[in-house]
Residue, then its C-alpha position, 0 to 999 in steps of 0.5 A: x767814933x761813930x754813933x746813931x741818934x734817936x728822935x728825941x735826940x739821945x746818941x746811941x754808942x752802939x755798933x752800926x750794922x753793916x749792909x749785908x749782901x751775897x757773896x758771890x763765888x769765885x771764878x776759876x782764875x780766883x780759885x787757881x789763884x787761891x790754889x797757888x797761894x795754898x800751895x806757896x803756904x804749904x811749902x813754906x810750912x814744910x820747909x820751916x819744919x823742916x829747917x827747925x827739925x834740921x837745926x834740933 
């Protein structure tokens, strides 16, 4: 586990935080990329409705 100590010696359990930074956008190959998972979700969804409704 990992924890801080002060400077008298004393842990402390708490979370340490994280460096924050900026995230950058993406770029048109990641964004197709995204598109074509978003389109293989949306078919998988559909198709197992429809399988469920067919099997009801």
């Amino acid at each position: 586990m990992r924890y801080t100590t002060d400077e008298r010696g004393i842990l402390n359990n708490y979370a340490i935080e994280p460096v924050v930074y900026a995230a950058e956008y993406p770029s048109l190959d990641q964004q197709r990329q995204y598109k074509l998972q978003a389109a293989c979700a949306a078919l998988l969804m559909v198709s197992t409705l429809l399988a469920a409704f067919a099997v009801s």
